[in-house]
C-alpha positions in Angstrom: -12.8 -35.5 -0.1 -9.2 -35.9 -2.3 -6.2 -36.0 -0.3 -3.0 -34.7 -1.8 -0.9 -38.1 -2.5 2.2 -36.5 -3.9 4.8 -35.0 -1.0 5.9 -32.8 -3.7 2.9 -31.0 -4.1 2.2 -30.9 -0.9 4.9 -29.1 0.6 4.4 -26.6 -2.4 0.8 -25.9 -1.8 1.7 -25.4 2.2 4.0 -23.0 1.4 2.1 -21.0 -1.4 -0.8 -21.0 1.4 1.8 -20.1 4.5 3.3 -17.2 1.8 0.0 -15.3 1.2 -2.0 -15.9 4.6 -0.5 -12.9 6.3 -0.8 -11.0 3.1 -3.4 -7.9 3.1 -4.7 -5.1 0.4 -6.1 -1.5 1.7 -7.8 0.8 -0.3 -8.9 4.3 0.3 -11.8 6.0 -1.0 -11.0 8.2 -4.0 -10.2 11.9 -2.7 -11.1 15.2 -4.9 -8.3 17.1 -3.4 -8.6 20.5 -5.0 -5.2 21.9 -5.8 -3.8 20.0 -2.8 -1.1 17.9 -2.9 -2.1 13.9 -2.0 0.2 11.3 -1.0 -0.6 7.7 -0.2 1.3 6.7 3.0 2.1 3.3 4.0 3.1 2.5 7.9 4.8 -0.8 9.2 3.6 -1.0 12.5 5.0 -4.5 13.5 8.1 -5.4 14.4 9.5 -7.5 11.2 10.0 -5.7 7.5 7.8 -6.2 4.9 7.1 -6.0 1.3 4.7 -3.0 0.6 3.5 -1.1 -2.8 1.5 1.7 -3.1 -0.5 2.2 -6.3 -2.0 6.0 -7.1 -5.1 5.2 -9.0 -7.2 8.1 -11.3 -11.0 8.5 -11.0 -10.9 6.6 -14.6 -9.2 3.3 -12.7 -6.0 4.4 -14.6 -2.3 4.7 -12.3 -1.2 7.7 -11.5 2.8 8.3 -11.9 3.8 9.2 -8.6 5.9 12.6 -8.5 8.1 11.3 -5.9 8.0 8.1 -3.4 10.1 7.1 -0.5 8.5 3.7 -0.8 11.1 0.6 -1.4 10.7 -1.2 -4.5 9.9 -4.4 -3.9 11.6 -7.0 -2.7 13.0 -4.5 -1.1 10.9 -4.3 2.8 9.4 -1.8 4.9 11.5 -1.5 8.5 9.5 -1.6 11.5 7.6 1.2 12.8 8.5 3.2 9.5 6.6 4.6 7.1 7.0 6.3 3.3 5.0 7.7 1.2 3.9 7.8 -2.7 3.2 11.7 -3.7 0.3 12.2 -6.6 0.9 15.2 -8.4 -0.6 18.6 -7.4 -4.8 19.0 -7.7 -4.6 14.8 -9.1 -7.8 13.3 -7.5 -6.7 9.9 -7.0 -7.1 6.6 -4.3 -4.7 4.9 -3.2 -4.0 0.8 -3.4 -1.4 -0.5 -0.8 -0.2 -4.2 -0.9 1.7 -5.7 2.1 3.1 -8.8 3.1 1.4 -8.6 6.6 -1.7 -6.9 7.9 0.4 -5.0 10.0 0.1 -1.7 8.0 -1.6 1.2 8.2 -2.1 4.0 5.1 -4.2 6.4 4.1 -3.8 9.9 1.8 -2.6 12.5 3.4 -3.0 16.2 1.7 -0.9 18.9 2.1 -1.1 22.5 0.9 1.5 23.4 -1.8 3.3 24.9 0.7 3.9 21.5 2.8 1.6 22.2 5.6 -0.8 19.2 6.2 -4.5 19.6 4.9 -6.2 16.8 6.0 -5.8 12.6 6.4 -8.1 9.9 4.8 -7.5 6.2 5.8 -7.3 3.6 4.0 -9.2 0.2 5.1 -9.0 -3.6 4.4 
């Protein structure tokens, strides 16, 4: 077994580890949501911001522009027990990709009917 002889190194591979070991990807399944209109919602339920993205993915892998999103754009963070969401456009059968600094998040798509009233709720998992 190697050892690490230069402190240099060291301390940067510590802190590239210490970075990314809280870090966590969820995914949802992909949703037919038949004239419905999907967004991918991200919740921060610790008690420290983080760094989220949400990515609208197509049944074709492509991204999906999002209509609208009250996600930040990282760096921006996440505040505690908040969460925003990433709107598909209307009828667009997409999953969702979330990205967070912490596994402290929950998502999922959520569908509503064009008329804002909710539809139904598909979580997203690790």
């Amino acid at each position: 077994m190697s050892r690490i002889s230069n402190p240099l190194l060291a301390l940067v591979v510590s802190i590239v580890f210490a970075a990314t070991a809280g870090a966590a990807t969820f995914t949802t399944p992909m949703v037919a949501t038949n004239d419905h209109v999907p967004a991918c919602g991200v919740t921060n339920i610790g008690t420290k911001p983080l760094v989220v993205t949400a990515e609208l993915v197509g049944p074709a892998g492509n991204t999906v522009t999002p209509t609208s999103s009250s996600c930040p754009t990282p760096p921006a963070t996440l505040a505690p027990r908040r969460t925003c969401y990433t709107n598909a456009p209307v009828g667009q059968d997409i999953y969702c990709i979330v990205e967070a600094s912490s596994a402290k998040v929950r998502a999922g798509i959520t569908l509503f009917s064009p008329n804002g009233l909710f539809v139904g709720f598909v979580p997203a998992t690790k």
